[in-house]
C-alpha positions as CSV (number, residue, x, y, z in Angstrom):
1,X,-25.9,19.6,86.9
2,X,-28.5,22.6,86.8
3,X,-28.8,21.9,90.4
4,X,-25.0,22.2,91.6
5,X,-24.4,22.9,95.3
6,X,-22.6,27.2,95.2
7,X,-20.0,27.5,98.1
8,X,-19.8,30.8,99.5
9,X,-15.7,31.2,99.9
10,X,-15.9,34.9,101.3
11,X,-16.0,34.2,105.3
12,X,-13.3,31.9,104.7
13,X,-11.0,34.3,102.6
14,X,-12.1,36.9,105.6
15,X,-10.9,34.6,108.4
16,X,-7.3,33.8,106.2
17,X,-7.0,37.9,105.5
18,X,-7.8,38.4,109.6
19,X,-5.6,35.6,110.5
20,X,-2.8,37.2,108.3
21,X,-3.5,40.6,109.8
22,X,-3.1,38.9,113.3
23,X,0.3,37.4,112.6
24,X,1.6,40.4,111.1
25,X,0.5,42.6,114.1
26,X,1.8,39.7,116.6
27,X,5.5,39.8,114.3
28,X,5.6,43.8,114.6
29,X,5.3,43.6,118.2
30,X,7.8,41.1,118.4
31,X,10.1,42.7,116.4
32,X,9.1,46.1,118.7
33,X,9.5,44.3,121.8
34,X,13.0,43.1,120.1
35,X,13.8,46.2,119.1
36,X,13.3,47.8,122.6
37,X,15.2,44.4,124.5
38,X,18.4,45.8,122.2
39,X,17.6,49.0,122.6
40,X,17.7,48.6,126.3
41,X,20.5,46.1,126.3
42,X,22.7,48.9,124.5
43,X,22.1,51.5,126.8
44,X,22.8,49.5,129.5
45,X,26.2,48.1,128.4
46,X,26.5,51.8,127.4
47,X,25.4,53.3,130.4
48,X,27.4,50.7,132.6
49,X,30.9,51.8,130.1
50,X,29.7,55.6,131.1
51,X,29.7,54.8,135.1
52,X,33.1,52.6,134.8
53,X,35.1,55.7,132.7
54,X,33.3,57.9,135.7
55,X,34.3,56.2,138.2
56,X,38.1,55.5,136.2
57,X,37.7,59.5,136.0
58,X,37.2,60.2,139.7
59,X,40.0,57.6,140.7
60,X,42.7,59.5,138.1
61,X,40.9,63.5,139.5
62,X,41.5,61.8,143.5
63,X,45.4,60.2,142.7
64,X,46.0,63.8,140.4
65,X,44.9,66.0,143.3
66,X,47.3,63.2,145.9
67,X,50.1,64.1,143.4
68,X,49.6,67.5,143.5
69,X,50.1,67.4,147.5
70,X,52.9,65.6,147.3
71,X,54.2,67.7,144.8
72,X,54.0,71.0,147.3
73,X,55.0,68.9,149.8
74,X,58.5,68.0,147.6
75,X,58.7,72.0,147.1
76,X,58.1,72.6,150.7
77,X,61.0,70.1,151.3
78,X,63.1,71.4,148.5
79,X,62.9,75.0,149.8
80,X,63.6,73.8,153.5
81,X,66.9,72.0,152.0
82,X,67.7,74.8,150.4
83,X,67.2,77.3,153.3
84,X,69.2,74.4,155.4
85,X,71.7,74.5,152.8
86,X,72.3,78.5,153.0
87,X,72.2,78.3,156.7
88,X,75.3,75.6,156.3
89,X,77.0,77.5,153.9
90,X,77.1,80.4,156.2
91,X,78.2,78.6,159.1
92,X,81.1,77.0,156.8
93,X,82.2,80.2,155.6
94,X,81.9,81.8,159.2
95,X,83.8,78.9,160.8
96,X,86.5,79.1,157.9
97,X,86.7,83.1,158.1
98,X,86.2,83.2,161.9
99,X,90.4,83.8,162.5
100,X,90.5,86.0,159.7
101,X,90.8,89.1,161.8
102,X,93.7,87.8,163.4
103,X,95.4,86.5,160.4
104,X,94.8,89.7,158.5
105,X,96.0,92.0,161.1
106,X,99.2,89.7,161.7
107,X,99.7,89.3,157.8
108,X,99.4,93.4,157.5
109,X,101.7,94.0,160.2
110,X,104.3,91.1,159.2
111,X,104.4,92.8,155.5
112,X,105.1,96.5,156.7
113,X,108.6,97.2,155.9
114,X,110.6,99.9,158.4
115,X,110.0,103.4,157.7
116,X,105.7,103.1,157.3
117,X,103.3,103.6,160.0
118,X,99.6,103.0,160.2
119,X,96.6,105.4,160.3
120,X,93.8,102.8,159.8
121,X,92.5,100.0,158.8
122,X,89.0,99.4,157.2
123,X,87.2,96.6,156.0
124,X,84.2,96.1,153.6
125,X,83.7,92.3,152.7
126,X,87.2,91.3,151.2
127,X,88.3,94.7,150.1
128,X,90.5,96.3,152.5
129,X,91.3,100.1,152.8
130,X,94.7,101.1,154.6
131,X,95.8,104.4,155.3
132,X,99.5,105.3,156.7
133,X,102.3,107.6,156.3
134,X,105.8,106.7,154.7
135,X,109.3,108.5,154.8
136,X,109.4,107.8,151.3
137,X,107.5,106.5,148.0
138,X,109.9,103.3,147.4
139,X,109.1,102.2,151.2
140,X,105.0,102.2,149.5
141,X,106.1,100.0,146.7
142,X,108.1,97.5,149.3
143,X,104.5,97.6,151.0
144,X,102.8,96.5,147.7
145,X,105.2,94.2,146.8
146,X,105.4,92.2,150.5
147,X,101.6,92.0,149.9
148,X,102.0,90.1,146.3
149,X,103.9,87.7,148.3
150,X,101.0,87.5,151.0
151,X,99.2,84.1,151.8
152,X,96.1,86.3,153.2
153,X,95.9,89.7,151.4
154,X,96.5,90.0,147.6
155,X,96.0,92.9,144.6
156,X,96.9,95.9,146.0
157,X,96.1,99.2,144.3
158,X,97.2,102.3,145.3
159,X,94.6,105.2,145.4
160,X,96.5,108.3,146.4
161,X,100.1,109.1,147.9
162,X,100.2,112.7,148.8
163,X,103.2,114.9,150.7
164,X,101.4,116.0,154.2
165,X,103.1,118.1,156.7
166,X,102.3,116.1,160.7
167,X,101.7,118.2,163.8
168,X,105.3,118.5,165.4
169,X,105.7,116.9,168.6
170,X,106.2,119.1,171.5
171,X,109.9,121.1,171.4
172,X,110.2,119.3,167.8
173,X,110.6,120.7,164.5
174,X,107.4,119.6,161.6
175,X,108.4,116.8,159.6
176,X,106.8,116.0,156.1
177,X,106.2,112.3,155.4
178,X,104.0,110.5,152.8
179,X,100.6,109.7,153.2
180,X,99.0,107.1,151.2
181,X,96.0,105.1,150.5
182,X,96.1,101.2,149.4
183,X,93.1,99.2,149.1
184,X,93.7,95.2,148.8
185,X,91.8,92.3,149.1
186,X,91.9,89.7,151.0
187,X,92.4,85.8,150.2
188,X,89.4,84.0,151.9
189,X,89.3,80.0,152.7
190,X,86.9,78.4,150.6
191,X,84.4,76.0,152.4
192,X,85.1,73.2,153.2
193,X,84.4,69.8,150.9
194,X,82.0,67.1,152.6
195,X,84.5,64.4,154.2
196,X,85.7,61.1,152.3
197,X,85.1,58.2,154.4
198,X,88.0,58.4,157.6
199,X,89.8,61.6,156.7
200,X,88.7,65.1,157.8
201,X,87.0,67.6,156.1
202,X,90.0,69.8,153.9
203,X,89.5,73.2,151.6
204,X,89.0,73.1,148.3
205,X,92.0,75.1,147.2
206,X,95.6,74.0,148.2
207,X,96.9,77.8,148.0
208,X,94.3,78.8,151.0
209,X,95.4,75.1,152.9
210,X,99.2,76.1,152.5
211,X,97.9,79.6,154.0
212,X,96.2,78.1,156.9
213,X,98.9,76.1,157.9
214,X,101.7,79.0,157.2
215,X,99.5,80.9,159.4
């Protein structure tokens, strides 16, 4: 027993700790390398969500700035309808006022009574200014009243009646008369309403239709 064989453990316990030391090293780099792999795997699924909303962001900035020139082009449009629609609406009321002329000089002159006699006759839009002498007031107040009753001339107002004394004529004695002042206005046909399928175009107002037709 004195003799026993001693074992020196201490290489061995050396080569276990190393070994241990080895696996843990080789496990950390795993887990690094791991680490990285997600790392880089996020970033990528990250980067490639990044260049998809990019390239969603580009396709909405190129169909926003398309909508934008088809907007102008709508007001460019719009503004040409409108300007078409002006244009019409003067040619309507042009081609429903073109005979007005006629029928307001032929209205005037059917409505003097006897007894009144033109100086002149001035127009500004629908208002109408006449000027005449009269052998009396009550021969004015037939005027006004025939033009109540007009189809083509309306509201009369009386400005001025004054007593003026005309040049006499020659071997004639001065004679003293009335002259006045009456503006009016006159009734002008509306345009006319688009068509109905197979009947002709027709004013908007059956007073001014009755008028044309009177006329």
């Amino acid at each position: 027993m004195a003799n026993a064989v001693r074992i020196n453990l201490l290489p061995h316990r050396e080569e276990k700790r190393q070994a241990r030391q080895r696996q843990f090293v080789s496990f950390a780099v795993l887990l690094a390398i791991l680490a990285l792999a997600v790392v880089g795997l996020v970033h990528m699924v990250f980067a490639t969500r990044i260049e998809d909303q990019d390239a969603r962001n580009k396709l909405l900035k190129t169909e926003i700035a398309n909508l934008d020139n088809q907007i102008k082009e709508i007001d460019k449009l719009r503004d040409q309808i409108q300007q078409v629609l002006a244009r019409k609406q003067v040619v309507e009321t042009l081609q429903a006022n073109r005979s007005e002329a006629v029928h307001l000089l032929d209205q005037i002159v059917r409505q003097l009574p006897d007894g009144i006699y033109l100086k002149s006759i001035k127009q500004s839009g629908t208002r109408i200014q006449v000027v005449g002498y009269a052998q009396s007031n009550a021969r004015v107040s037939t005027l006004m009243r025939n033009v109540d009753a007009s189809p083509w001339v309306t509201s009369p107002e009386l400005v001025e009646i004054k007593l003026v004394q005309l040049p006499p004529a020659r071997g004639a004695t001065p004679q003293q008369v009335n002259e006045f002042t009456l503006n009016m206005q006159t009734k002008r046909a509306p345009p006319l309403t688009a068509p109905a399928a197979g009947r002709p175009a027709t004013p908007t107002n059956p007073a001014a239709a009755g008028a044309g037709a009177k006329a």
